[in-house]
N, C-alpha and C positions, 0 to 999 in steps of 0.2 A: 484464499486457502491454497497451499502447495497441491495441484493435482498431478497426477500424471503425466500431463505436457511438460510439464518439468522435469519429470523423472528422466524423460524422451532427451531434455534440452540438456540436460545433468550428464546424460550420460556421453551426447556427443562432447560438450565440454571435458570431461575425462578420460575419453577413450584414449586406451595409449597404443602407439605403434609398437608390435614386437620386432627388435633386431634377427636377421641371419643371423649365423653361427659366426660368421667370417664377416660383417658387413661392417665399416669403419663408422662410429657413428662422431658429427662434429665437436668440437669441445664446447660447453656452455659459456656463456658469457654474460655479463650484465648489461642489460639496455638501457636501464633508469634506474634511477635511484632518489626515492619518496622519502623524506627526512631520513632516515636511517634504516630503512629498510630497501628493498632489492628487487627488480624483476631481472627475471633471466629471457635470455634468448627461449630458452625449451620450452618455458610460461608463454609467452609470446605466442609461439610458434603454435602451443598445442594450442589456444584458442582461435587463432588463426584459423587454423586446420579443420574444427570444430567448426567455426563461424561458417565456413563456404559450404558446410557440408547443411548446415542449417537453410541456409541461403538459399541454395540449389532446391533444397526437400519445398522449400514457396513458392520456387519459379522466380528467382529473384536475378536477373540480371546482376552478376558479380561486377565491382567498380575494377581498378586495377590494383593490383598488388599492394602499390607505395602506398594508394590510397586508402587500403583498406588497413594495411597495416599501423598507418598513421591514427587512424579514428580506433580500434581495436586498444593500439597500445594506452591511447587517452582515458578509455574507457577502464583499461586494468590501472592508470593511476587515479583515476575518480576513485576506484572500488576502495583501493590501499587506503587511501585520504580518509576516508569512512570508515574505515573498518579500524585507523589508529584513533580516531574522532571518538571511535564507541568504546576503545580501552580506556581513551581518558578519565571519559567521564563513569566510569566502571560499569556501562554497561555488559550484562553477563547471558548468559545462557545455559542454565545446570543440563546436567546430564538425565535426568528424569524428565525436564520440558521435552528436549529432544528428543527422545523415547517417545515421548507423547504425539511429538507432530509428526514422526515417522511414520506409528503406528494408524494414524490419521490418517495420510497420504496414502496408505496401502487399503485401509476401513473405503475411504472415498472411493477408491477405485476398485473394488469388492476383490481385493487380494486378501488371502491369508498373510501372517509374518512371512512364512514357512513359501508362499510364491513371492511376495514381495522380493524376497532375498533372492531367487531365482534368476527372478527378473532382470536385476542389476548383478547378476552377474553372467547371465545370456548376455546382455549387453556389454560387458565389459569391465564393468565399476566396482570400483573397492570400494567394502561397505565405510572403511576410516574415510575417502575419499569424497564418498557422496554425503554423509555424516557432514564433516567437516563443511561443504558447499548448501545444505540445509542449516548449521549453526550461523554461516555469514551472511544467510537470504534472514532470520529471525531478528540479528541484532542489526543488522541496515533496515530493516523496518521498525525497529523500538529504535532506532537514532533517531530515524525521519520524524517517526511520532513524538518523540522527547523536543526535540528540536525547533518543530515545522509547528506544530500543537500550538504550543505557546505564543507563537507570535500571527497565530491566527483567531482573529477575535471578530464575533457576527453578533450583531446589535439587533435588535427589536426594529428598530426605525430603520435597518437597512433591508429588513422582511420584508416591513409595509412597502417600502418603496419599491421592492423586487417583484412586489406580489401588483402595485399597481399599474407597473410599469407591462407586467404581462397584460394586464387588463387592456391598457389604453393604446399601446405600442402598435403602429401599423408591423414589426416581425412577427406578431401574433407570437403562439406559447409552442413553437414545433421544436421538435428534434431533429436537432443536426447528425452527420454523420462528416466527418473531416479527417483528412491525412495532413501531416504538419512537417515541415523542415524546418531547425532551431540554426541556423549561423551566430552562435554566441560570443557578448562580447564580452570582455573579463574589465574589471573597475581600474585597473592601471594601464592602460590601452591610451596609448596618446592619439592624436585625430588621424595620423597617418597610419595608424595599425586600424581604427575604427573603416576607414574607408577601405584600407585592404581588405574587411570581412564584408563589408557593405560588396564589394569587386564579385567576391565568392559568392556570395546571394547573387546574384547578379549574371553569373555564369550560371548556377545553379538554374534559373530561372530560365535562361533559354534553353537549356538541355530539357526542361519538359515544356516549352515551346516547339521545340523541335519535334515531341514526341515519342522522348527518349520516359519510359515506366518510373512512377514516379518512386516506387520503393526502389530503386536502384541509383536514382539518382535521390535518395533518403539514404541510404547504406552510404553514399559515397562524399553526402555534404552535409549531412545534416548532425549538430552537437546534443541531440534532444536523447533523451533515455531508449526511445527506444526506435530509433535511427536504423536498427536492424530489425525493426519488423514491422517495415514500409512506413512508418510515421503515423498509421493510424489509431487515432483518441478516441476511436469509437463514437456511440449515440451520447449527445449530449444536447441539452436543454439550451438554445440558442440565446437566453440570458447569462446561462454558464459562461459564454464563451468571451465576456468582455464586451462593453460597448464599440469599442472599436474598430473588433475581430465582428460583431454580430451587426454592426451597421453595414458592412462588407459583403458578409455571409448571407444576409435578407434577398440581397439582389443578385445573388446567382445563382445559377440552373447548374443540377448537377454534372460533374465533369470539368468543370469550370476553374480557373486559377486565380489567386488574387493577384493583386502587384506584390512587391514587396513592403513589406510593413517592419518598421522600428518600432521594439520597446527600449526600455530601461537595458534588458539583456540582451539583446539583439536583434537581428534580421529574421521576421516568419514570413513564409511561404507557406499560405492554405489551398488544399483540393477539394471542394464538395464532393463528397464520394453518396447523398444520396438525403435528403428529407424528407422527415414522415410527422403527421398529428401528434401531440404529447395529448393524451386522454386525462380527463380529468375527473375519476369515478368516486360514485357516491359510498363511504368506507361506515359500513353498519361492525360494530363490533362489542361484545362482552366483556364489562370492564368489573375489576372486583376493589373494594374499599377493603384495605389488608391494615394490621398493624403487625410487628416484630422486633421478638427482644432478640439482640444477637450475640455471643460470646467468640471473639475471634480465638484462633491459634496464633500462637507467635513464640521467639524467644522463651519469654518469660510465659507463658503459658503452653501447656504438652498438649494434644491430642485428648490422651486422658483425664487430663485435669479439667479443660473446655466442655469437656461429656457428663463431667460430672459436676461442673458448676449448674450446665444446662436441666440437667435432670433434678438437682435441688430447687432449682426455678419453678421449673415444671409443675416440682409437690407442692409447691407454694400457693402457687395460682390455683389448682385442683384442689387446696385446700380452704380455699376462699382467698384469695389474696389479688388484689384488683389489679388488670391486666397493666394500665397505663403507669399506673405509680410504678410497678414493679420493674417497665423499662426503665424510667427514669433514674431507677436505685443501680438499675445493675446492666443495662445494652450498651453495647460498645458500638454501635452504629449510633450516625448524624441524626437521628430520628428521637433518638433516647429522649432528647428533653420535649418532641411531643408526645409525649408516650409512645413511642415506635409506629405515629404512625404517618403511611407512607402514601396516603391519598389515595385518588383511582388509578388503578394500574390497568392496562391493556394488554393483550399477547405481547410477548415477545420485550417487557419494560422488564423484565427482571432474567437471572439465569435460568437455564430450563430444569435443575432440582428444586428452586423455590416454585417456578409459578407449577409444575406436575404435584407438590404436596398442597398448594394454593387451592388448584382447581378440582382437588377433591374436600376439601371439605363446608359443611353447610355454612352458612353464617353462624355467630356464633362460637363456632365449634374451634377449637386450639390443637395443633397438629401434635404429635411428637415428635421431640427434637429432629431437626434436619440437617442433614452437612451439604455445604455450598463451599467455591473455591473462598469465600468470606469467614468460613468457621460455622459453627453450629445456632443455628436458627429454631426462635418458638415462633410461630405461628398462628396467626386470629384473622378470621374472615368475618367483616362489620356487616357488610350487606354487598349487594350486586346488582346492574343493570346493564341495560342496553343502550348504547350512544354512539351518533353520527360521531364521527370524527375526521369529517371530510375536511373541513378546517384548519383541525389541530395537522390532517397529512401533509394538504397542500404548503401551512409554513413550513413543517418540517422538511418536506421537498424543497424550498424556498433557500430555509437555510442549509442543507447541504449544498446547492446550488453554488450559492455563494462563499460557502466553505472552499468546495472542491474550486471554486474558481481565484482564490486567493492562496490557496494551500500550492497551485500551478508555477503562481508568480513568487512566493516567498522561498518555495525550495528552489528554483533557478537562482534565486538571490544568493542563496544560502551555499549552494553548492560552488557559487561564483567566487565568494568570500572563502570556503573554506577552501579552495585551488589558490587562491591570491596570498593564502596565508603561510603557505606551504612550499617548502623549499623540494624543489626537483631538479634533476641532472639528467640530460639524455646524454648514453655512454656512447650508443652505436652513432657510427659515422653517417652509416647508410641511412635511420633517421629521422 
């Protein structure tokens, strides 16, 4: 969720320098050019400018200039790359979502509208401006997810195997803590551009030999997302990490460096920045057997129309008419043909308006109509109990695990491909 540290990161990225009255300012110019679209030098520049000021606020030893400017300018043609990626394929962002996640961002951070606006503009920020830098942070995350989603797929038997593999594994089930440097290598790269980045890993790796901060020599070498905020991935499950990264990672002491390591995508350089136990607790929890008939909105169906289909439903069943058949005749949810129903449900398996009208009433008992972002929902509570679901957590940890450790390797793929697809021109000399 967008919090506030964003707002902070928002705002250095847009803050703009007021000219004197008399002060020459230079002409703009083009430095690249992304299929048919454009960076300018003042784009450039003002991230730039923004970045060091970011940089500094972490204690981050600044690379130099060239260098920084080189990895910055990269990073504004990935974004462009993505952001004409998400026109294509139409993805969109209304003007009411946005409203929505704004609203959100200021709710989270216990602002009013009324200070939120304040806020950014103490800061500096135009509301079109910062508007505009929350619509392109939503559809680069419905692209990744559109994208990334589909071609990440977790099997049952890669569960078992993850979940035995914790069991039997001298790495035992800890959590790692790791800072990463990505030297990327792109899919048209002949063996003398491959060993030239191999060279760069390579230099890389003695500058934190030497002692040189590893988030500074991560700002200054590293092609990884997030190269400007020291390389760190945070706590993660030492199975997460890869057999090859966690055979590695097992036998060093924090503080520690690995060698360099080739993937598919290039040269990684890991730092143990710290390992701790992964707990593995016993999850008691309240599950209810629900069933529901649902009537979406859409198009062809209004708001009105939905509320009143809902509420004919309603007198039906109230007037004797059996709960199941009646999904079957008329719910527009996947459940329809079991008679809407939807199994045990646990906290948090459904959105928070169905399971708050859920967990009021008895067994039995049939709500009246509800509105979900799904459309309007009836409502039937079968029965309820109490169940371990220590199990059911541990796969499901399991398989995010395995998610989030495939989802790592397919967007590097993807963002590799979608650069190699892509016609670019650098204009500036300099470079």
């Amino acid at each position: 969720m967008l919090m506030l540290v964003f707002l902070a990161v928002a705002g250095d990225i847009m803050a703009q320098q007021t000219a004197a009255p008399n002060q020459v300012l230079p002409i703009d110019h083009i430095v690249a050019v992304v299929n048919e679209e454009v960076i300018t030098r003042n784009e450039l520049d003002e991230v730039i400018q923004n970045t060091v000021k970011q940089l500094r606020k972490q204690g981050i030893q600044l690379p130099s200039f060239s260098v920084l400017e080189k990895q910055i300018l990269e990073r504004l043609i990935l974004t462009r790359i993505q952001l004409q990626r998400a026109k294509e394929l139409g993805i969109s962002v209304s003007d009411t979502e946005l409203d929505k996640t704004i609203r959100n961002v200021a709710k989270e951070n216990n602002l009013s509208m009324g200070e939120f606006y304040a806020a950014l503009e103490q800061d500096g920020i135009a509301l079109s401006q910062f508007r505009d830098e929350i619509r392109n942070e939503i559809l680069l995350t419905r692209l990744k997810e559109r994208e990334i989603s589909t071609r990440v797929n977790v099997t049952e038997g890669e569960i078992d195997n993850f979940l035995r593999t914790q069991e039997t594994s001298s790495m035992g089930n800890d959590e790692y803590r790791v800072a990463h440097i990505l030297v990327q290598i792109l899919e048209q790269m002949d063996a003398a551009q491959v060993e030239m980045k191999r060279q760069r890993a390579e230099a890389a790796l003695r500058k934190l030999q030497e002692g040189v901060e590893f988030a500074q020599v991560s700002a200054e070498f590293s092609d990884a997302p997030n190269a400007m905020q020291g390389g760190d991935l945070g706590w993660r499950p030492i199975m997460q990490m890869g057999t090859t990264f966690a055979e590695i990672l097992a036998n060093m002491q924090p503080g520690e460096l690995t060698p360099i390591i080739q993937s598919p995508v290039g040269f990684h350089i890991l730092k143990l920045l710290g390992r701790r136990p992964q707990e593995t607790p016993v999850v008691i929890v309240n599950q209810t057997h629900a069933r529901h008939i649902l009537i979406k909105i859409s198009e062809l169906t209004s708001e009105d129309d939905a509320h009143r289909m809902i509420m004919q439903i309603k007198d039906r069943i109230d007037s004797g008419a059996n709960f199941a058949e009646t999904a079957k005749a008329y719910s527009e949810d996947a459940s329809a043909s079991g008679g809407g129903d939807l199994g045990w449900l646990s906290p948090g398996d459904t959105v928070r308006e169905f399971e708050q009208a859920m967990d009021a009433l008895l067994p039995g008992q049939i709500s009246s109509p509800v509105r979900t972002q799904f459309g309007w929902h009836l409502i039937q509570v079968m029965e309820r109990r109490t169940q371990d679901v220590s199990e059911k957590q541990q796969r499901q940890a399991a398989r995010q695990a395995i998610q989030a450790r495939k989802t790592d390797m397919v967007l590097q793929e993807w963002l590799q491909q979608l650069r190699d697809q892509v016609y670019v021109e650098y204009r500036s000399e300099d470079l």
